[in-house]
N, C-alpha and C positions, 0 to 999 in steps of 0.2 A: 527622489524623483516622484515617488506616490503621492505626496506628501502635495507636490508643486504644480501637477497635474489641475488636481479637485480645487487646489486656491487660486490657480487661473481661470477656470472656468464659473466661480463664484463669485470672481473680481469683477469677471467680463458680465456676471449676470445682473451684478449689484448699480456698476457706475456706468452705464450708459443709460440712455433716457429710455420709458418704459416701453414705448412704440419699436424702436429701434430693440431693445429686449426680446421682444415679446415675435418680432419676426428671425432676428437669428438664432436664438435660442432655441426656438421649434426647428431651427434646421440641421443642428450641429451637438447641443449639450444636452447632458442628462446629468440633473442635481440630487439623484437618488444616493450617490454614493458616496456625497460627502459626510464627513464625519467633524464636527463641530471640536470635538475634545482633542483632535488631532493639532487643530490650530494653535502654532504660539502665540505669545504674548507681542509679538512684532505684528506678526498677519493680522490680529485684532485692530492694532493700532492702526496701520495698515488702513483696514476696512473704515473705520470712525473719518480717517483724515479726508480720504476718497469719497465718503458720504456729504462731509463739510466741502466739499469742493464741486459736488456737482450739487449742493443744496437741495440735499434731498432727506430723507429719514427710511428708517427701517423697517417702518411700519409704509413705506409708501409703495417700496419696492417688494413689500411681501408676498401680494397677490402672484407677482408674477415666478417668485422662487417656489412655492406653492405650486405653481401649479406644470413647474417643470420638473417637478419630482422631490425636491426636497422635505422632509417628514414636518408635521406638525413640531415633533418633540424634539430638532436638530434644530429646527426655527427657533422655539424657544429656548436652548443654550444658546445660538449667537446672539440674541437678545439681550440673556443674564448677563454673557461675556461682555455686550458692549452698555453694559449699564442701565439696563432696566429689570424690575421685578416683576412685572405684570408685560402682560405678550397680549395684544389686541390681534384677535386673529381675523380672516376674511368675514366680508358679512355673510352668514347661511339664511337662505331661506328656506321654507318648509317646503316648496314646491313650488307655489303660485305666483303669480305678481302681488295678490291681493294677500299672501300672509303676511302677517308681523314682522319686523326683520329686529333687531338688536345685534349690537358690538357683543360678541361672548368675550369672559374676561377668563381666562386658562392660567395654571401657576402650575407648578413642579413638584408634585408630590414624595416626598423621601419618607421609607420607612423608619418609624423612630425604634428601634431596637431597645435604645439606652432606657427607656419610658415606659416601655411594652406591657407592663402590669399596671401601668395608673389605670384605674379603670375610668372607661372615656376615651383614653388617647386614640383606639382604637377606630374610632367614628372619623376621625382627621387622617386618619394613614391610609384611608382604604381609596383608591383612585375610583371604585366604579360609584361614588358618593360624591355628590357636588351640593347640593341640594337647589339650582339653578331653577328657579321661576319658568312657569310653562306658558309659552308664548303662542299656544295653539289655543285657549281658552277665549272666551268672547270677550270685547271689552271690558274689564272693571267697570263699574259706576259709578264706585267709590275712588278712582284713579284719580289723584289729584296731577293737573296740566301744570307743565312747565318750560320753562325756554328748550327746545331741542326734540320734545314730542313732536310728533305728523301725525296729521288727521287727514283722513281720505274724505272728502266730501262729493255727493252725488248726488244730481239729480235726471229723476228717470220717470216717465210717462211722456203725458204731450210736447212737455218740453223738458230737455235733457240738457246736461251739465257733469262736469264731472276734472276735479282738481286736488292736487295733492297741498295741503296747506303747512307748512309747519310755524310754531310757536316761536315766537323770536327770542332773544334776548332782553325787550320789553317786555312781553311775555304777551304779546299778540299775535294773531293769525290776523291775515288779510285776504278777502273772497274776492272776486273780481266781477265788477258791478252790482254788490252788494256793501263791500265796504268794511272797515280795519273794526275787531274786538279784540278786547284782553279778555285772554282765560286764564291767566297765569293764578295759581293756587285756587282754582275752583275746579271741582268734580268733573271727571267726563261727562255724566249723566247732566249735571247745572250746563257743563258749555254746551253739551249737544241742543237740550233746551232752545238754548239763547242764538246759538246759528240758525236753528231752524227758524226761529220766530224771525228772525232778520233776513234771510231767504223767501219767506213766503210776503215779507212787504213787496219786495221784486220781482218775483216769479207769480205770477195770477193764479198759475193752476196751479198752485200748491195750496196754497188757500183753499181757493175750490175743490180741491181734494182729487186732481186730475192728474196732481203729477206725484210724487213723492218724491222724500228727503232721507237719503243715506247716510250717515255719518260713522264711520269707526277711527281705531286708535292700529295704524300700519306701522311707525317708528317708535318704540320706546329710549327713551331716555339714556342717556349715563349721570348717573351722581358721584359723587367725591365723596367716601369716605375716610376715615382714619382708625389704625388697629393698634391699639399699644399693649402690649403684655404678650403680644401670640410669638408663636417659634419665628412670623416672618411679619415683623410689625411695617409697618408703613403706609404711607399713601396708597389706596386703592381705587380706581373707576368702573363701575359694577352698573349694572341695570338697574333704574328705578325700580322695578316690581321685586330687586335680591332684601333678604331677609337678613335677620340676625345671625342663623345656623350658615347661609349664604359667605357670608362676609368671615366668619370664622373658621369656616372650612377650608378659604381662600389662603388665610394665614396661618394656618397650618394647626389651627388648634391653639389652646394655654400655653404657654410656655414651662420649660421642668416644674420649677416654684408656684407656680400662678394656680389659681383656683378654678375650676372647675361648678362650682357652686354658689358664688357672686360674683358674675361678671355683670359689669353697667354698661346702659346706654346708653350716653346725652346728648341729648338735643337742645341745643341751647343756651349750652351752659347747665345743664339739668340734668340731676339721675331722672330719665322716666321707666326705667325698667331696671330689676335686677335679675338675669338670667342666670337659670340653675338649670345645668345641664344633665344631670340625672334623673329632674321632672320627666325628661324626653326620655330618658334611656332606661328606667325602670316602670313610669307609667306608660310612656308613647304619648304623651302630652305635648303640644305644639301650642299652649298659651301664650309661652314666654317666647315666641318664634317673632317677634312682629316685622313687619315692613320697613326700613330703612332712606331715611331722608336725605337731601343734601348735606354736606357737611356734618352729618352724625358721626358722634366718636363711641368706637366699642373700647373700655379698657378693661384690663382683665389685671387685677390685685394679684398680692400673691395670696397662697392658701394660708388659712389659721391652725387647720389642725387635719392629719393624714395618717392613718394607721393602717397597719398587713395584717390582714385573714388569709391564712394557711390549713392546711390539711384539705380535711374533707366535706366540702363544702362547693356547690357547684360552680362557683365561679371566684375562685380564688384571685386576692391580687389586691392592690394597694388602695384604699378607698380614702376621700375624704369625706368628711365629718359635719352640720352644722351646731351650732350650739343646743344642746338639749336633746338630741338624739342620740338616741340609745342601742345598747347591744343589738338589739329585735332589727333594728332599723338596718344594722349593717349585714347582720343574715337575708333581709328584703333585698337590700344593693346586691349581695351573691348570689342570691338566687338561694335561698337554705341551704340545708344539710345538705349531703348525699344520699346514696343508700345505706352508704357502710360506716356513716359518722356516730362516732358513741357522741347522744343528747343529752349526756344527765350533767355534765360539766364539760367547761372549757379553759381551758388553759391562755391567762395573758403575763406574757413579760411588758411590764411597767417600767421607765427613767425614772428614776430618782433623781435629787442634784448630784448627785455622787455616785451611783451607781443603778444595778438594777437590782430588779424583785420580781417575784413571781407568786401570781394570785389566782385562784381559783374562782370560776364564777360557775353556781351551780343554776341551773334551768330555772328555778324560782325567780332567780335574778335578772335575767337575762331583759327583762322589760324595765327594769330601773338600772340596771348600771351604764354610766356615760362611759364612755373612751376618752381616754387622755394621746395626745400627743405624741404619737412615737411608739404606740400600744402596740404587742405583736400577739394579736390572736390565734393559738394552734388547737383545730379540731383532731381529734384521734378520731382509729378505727377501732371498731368495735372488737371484742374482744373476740378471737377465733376456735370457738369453745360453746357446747350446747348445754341449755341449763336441764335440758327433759327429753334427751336423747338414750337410744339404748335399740339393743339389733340383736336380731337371729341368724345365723345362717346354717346350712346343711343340708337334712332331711326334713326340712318340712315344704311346704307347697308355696309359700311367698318368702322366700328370707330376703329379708328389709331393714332398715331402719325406720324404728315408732316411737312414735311418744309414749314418754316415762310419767306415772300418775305415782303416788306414796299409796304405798298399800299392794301394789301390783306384784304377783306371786309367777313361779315359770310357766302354770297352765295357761296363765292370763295372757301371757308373751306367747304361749304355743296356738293358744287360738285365734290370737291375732293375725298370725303366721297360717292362719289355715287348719290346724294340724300336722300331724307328723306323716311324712311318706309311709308306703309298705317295708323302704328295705331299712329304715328308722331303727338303730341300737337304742334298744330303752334300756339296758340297764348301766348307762352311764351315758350324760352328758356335761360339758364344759361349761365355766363362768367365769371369764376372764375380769375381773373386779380391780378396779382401782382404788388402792387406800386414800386415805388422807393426805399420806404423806408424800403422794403422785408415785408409789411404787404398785406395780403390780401382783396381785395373786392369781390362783387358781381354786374354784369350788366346784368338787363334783356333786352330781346329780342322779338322784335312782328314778329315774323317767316311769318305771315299772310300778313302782311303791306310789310315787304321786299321784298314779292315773287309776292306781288302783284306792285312791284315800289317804293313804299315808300323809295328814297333814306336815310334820316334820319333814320329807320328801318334795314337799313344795315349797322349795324355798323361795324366803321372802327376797325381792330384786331391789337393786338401786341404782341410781342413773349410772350410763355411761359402762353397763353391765352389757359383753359380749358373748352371748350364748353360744354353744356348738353343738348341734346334734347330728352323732357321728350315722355312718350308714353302715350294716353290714358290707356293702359292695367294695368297701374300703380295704376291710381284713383279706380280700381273697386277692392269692394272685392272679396276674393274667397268663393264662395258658395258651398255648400255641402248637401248631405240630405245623413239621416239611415236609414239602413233595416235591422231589425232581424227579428227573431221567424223560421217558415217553408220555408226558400229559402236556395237555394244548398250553395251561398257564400255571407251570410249576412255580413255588413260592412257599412264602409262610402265610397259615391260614389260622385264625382265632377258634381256640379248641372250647367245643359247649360238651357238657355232659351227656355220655349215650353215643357221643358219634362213632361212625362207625366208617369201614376205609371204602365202601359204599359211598358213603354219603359225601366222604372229601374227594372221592374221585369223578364226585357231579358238578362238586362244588368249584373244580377245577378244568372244569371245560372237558373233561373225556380222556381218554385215549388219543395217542397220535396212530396211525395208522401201521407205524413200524413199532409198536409196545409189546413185545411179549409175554407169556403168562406168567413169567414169574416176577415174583416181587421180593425185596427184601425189606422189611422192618427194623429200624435200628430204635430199642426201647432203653432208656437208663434206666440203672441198677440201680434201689434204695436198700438201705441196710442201717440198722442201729447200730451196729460191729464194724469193724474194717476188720475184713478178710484177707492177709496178705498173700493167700495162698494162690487167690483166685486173681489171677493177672486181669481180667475182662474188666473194659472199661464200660461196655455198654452190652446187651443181648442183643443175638441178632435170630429174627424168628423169618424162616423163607415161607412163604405162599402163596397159591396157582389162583390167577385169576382167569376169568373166560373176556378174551383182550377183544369179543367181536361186538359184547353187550355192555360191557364195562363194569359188569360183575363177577363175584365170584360162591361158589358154591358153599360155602361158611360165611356170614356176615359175620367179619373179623371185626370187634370192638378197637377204638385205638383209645391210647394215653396220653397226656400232656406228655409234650418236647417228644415223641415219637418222631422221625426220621422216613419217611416214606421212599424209597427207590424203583421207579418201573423200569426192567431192563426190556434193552433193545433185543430182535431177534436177532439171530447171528446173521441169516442172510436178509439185508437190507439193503440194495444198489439200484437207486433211479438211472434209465438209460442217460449219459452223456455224451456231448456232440462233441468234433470238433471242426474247423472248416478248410475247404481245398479250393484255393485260387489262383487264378491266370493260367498260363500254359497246359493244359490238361484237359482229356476226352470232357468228361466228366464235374465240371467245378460244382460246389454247394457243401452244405454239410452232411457229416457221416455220423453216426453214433459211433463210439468206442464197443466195438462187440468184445472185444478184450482186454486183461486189467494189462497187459503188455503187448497190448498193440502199440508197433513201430511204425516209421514214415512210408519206410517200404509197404506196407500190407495195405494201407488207406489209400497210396498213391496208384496201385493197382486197383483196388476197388474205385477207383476215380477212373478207370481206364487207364492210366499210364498217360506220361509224356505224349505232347503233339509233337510236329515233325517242327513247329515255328519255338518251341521251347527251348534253354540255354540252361546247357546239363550242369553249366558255373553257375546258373542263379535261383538254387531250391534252398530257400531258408525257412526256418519255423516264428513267428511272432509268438512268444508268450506271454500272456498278462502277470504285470509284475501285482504281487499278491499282499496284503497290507501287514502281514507278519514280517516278508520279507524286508520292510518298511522298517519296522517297528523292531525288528535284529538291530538293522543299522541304528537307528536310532541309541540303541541300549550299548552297543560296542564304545568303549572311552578309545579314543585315537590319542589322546594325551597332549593333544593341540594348544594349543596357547588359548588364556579366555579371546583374544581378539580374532585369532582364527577364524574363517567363516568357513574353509572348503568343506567342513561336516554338514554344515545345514545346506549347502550350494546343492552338494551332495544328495542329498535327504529330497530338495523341492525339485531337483531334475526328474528326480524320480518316479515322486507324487505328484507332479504336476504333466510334466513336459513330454516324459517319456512313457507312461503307461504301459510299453511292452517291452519285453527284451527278446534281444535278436537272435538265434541258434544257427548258424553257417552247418549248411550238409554241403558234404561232398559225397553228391550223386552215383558220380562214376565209380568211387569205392563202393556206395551201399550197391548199386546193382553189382558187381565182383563177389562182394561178401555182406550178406545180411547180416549173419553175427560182428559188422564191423561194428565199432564204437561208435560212427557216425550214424549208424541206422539209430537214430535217436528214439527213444518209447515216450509215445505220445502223453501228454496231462488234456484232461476237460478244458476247453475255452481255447487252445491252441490254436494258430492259425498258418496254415502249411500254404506256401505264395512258392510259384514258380513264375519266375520274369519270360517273359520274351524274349530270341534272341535280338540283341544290336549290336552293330559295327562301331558305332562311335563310344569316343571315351570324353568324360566329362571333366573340367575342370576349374575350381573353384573358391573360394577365397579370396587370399591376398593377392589377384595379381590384377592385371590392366585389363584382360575381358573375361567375363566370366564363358564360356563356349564349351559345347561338345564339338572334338577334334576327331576325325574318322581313323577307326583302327585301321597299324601299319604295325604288322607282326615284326617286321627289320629293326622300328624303332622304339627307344628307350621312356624309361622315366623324363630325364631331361627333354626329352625333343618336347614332349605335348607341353610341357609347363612355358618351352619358350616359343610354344607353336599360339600361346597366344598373349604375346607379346612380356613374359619375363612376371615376376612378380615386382608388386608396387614395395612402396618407399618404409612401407609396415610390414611388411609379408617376412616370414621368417622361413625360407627356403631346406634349409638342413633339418626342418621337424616337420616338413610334408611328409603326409602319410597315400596311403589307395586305398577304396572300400570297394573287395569284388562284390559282384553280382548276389551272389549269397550270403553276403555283409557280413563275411571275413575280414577283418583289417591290417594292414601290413605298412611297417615304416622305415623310413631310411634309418643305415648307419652307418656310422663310422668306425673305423680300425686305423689308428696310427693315421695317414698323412692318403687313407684311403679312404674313399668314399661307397657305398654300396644302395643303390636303390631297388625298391621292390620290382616286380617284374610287373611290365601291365597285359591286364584282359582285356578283352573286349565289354564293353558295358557295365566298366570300371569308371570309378570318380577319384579321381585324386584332388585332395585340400591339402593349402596351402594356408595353415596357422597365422595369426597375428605374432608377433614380436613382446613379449612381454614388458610393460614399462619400467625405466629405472631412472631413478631421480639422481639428479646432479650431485654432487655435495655444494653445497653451501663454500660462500668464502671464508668462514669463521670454523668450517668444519677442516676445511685446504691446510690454514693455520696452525690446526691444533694437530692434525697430523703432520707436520712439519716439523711441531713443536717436539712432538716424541722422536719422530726420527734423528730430529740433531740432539737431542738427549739420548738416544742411544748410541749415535756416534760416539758422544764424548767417553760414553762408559766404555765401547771398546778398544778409544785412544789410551785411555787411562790402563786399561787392564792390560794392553801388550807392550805397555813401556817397558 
């Protein structure tokens, strides 16, 4: 049906008359979305027979599919499709009435892949290249007239004229009331000449110079050429002003075989030209480009000789050849070397009749040897290896890689380098030497003895010699010492000579405010013996610092890997709050004045209970705390990997719930303070007493969700079916109630009884989802089926 859509309305645009087109078309159709390649070989036929019936052509109805949206490049496949090579597209003008106009001639450019290194093919593949004659230009002079040229003729002053003439088939223009010439094969410049003079016998004031005579060239031409040898040979009709590169770019270029560097042009039966296409592409020479006549034939031979340059060479790729050009000549076609091409020889594989060979041509040669036939030229790269290299590194002030001179000794290399740092080991450096035999050694160096004279000492270097001059800073370890306990930025600190526990305890941001004056030292024990008597693994030295200045009365020297501890004072306790909300004289927070303050003690310092408070609903909020988190976390429940209720678990936590609940019951803690319910407060606590209410809420699974007014008479059941029963999910026997002080309480059962909590006033009772469970399967029906009448038969069997 897509397909039948686009071919009716292409039928419809094709085979009625252009008028009749041109008004429904703009009412109804849009030819943007046909697609040419979709067409079968029926629909083609099709389109040709319906063309032949309303006697008409392709090119007549093109303007109008054009310009109802169909693409230039779909125009031109149904074109190919119905039998032509060349596509005659609309005429374009530049803008004006009075520009130039010519028929452009358009063809189908396909990438040649198979070819892609000839070098040349390149110039034909490339679409944004036509080389198309510029029709904005003034007249030629040298423009030879022919039948099918228009000349605009004008006359303008006191008396005025003005008619479009074109060239006939005779090869004459006709003026009106001036009278018939042939211009056919004479100049524009000789015809313009020659109208004017025969104008001004007619018109007076042009003679007298009152009027003036315009003459230009508004239509150019088409001419007939012919292309033999290119990838798309045939009959072409091209612009009188298209050229040689014109006409050939048309056809697609040489074809595989064909030459590149003799192709003819005849006219007349006559080579007048042999064009070389490399003149153009290595000089940018447009000699051999000329102008194209009627009935000119381009043929293009095949080539005589074609040889491969590879490697490293800038423009690698199959070149051909003419007689007597040499190596040098094919380096010019590539463009030379590269950067990284070894010049001193080149490598060609040669045909033999019988096989191959391989020849060496060395740079001397490269201006006298020819290429043969079939030659395969491989440039290398240069060799990845230096002939006058050689490096310093370490202690000195530039380590580099420098140039290697014969005779060059290690001071020569060290002052090249600068000289040598302060922390510079002189009495030995490195020289990593490569023998002959590509194995390496090592030669040492007395830095000391050289610098002091010691010719021997300076030894003599040779390329590719890697010095090392080592640095004392190398031999020393790195030292360090720790500082925990009471400092602002406890750590490990890089230990320098002389420090002192002064200085790391500046070095460390101070004292924290809770740091007491003593300190422990933990120093490791060195010994040349092992002393098994002496269990101590480390010394530990105690002493008094002044914790207000950050000093202390001995500037205590420390040691590498020393252990710093500032201990805390014993009494160090910031006040902490906790808070009192809803029902109460008093709400806000309180500080904890004791480490065992209870609910009871704060609730009085709140003022106690208001007379609107519900002595059922005093519960505590506590912030769940990220250890407690991280317990859970660390407990193995021994779950299945698939399991998820740990992490469900874990993210209620950290996420959802942030506090956990504590239920008081009030009326005991006022009874008995020491009950277990007077719960001892934690920091960050939050002690909430609800309001009292009458109603009870209820919620879940059921048909409404409502608070129902308390009725002390009635039950758990009444409120759930007080408002209206639970729904079609609700699982009634795992409803629970949450008092007022988020105490929670659930149904049970016993035997064929049932038992529900009791309700409070300004109680919630939820009613649970129904947990899901899946069908079994028909294949799972079977298999248990299968077992069971397999057990059957083994009980039949067993009680026979």
């Amino acid at each position: 049906m897509k397909k039948i859509i686009p071919l009716f309305l292409l039928m419809f645009a094709l085979f009625q008359s252009v008028k009749m087109q041109s008004q429904d078309i703009m009412k109804s159709t849009d030819l943007s979305t046909i697609k040419v390649d979709n067409l079968s070989e029926n629909d083609i036929a099709e389109i040709k027979s319906q063309l032949i019936a309303n006697k008409q052509t392709i090119e007549q109805v093109m303007p109008m599919v054009l310009s109802k949206g169909m693409t230039a490049a779909e125009f031109i496949k149904l074109k190919l499709r119905l039998g032509a090579s060349t596509v005659k597209v609309n005429e374009t003008t530049t803008g004006t009435d009075t520009d130039r106009k010519q028929e452009a001639v358009v063809n189908i450019k396909e990438k040649d892949n198979q070819n892609s290194l000839i070098f040349g093919s390149q110039l034909f593949d490339n679409p944004t290249l036509n080389f198309e004659p510029n029709l904005k230009i003034a007249s030629p002079v040298n423009y030879v007239l022919g039948p099918g040229d228009e000349l605009q003729v004008s006359v303008f002053g006191v008396q005025e004229y003005n008619a479009t003439v074109v060239v006939s088939v005779e090869g004459k223009v006709s003026i009106q009331n001036v009278g018939q010439f042939s211009v056919s094969g004479m100049t524009f410049e000789a015809a313009t000449t020659k109208i004017k003079s025969a104008i001004a016998k007619v018109y007076s004031t042009v003679a007298s110079g009152q009027s003036q005579v315009g003459i230009s060239l508004s239509r150019i031409r088409t001419i007939k050429i012919t292309l033999i040898g290119s990838k798309q040979p045939g009959n072409y009709s091209i612009s009188s002003l298209a050229t040689v590169y014109n006409a050939l770019f048309l056809g697609g270029g040489p074809g595989n075989n064909e030459t590149y560097r003799n192709i003819e042009l005849l006219r007349n039966n006559k080579v007048i030209k042999i064009v070389d296409i490399y003149n153009f592409l290595v000089n940018g020479s447009q000699e051999d480009n000329l102008g194209l006549k009627d009935n000119d034939v381009i043929r293009i031979p095949a080539y005589k000789l074609r040889v491969i340059l590879e490697g490293e060479v800038k423009r690698p790729g199959i070149f051909e050849m003419k007689d007597g050009e040499t190596f040098d000549d094919l380096l010019r076609f590539a463009s030379g070397f590269n950067d990284l091409a070894y010049k001193a020889s080149v490598n060609v594989i040669q045909k033999t009749d019988k096989e191959f060979k391989v020849k060496d041509i060395k740079s001397s040669e490269f201006k006298n040897y020819i290429p043969k036939s079939g030659d395969v030229f491989k440039v290398s790269k240069i060799l990845n290896r230096f002939e006058n290299r050689i490096s310093i590194d370490g202690a000195v002030f530039r380590p580099d890689t420098y140039s290697f001179n014969e005779g060059m000794r290690i001071l020569d290399l060290v002052s090249k380098a600068d000289g040598l740092k302060e922390d510079a080991y002189t009495n030995r450096a490195a020289i990593i030497r490569v023998k002959p035999d590509l194995t390496s050694e090592i030669v040492n160096v007395d830095l000391a003895k050289a610098i002091n004279g010691d010719a021997e000492a300076n030894i003599l270097l040779k390329k590719e010699d890697r010095v090392t001059v080592y640095s004392i800073l190398e031999f020393k370890e790195d030292y360090n010492v720790t500082i925990d306990g009471e400092i602002s930025n406890p750590g490990v600190y890089h230990y320098f000579e002389n420090l002192t526990l002064n200085d790391l305890l500046i070095q460390a941001g101070g004292l924290t405010g809770s740091a007491s004056k003593r300190v422990e030292v933990a120093r490791m024990i060195k010994s040349e013996e092992i002393d098994d008597t002496n269990p101590k693994k480390v010394e530990l030295i105690n002493i008094e610092i002044s914790a207000s200045n950050n000093e202390q009365a001995k500037n205590f020297a420390l040691q590498p890997f020393d252990v710093i501890n500032i201990r805390k004072v014993a009494v160090y306790e910031k006040p902490e709050m906790v808070t009192v909300s809803g029902a109460v004289n008093y709400a806000g927070n309180y500080v904890l004045a004791n480490k065992k303050d209870k609910i009871y003690d704060v609730i009085q310092r709140a003022g106690g209970l208001t007379s609107l408070a519900n002595i059922d609903g005093v519960k505590i909020r506590r912030p769940i705390d990220t250890k407690q988190i991280e317990k859970i976390k660390n407990i193995n429940l021994k779950l299945d990997k698939k399991d998820s209720i740990q992490n469900r678990v874990i993210n209620k936590l950290a996420l959802d719930l942030k506090y956990a609940t504590i239920p008081v019951n009030w009326k005991e803690v006022e009874k008995n303070q020491e009950s277990n319910t007077n719960v001892t407060l934690f920091p960050g606590d939050i002690i909430e007493v609800s309001t009292f209410r009458e109603g009870v809420k209820v919620a879940g699974n059921v048909l409404l969700t409502s608070e129902i007014p308390y009725d002390k008479s009635k039950g758990f059941g009444y409120y759930i079916n007080a408002v209206g029963g639970v729904d079609n999910q609700g699982w009634q026997r795992k409803s629970y109630i949450i008092y007022p002080n988020g105490e929670a309480a659930v149904s049970k059962s016993f035997l064929f009884l049932r038992f529900n909590p009791k309700v409070k006033p300004d109680s919630q009772i939820i009613v649970p989802q129904k947990p899901e469970r899946r069908k079994l399967s028909t294949v799972e029906f079977i298999s248990i089926g299968s077992i069971l009448a397999s057990l059957s038969l083994i009980f039949v069997t067993a009680f026979k």
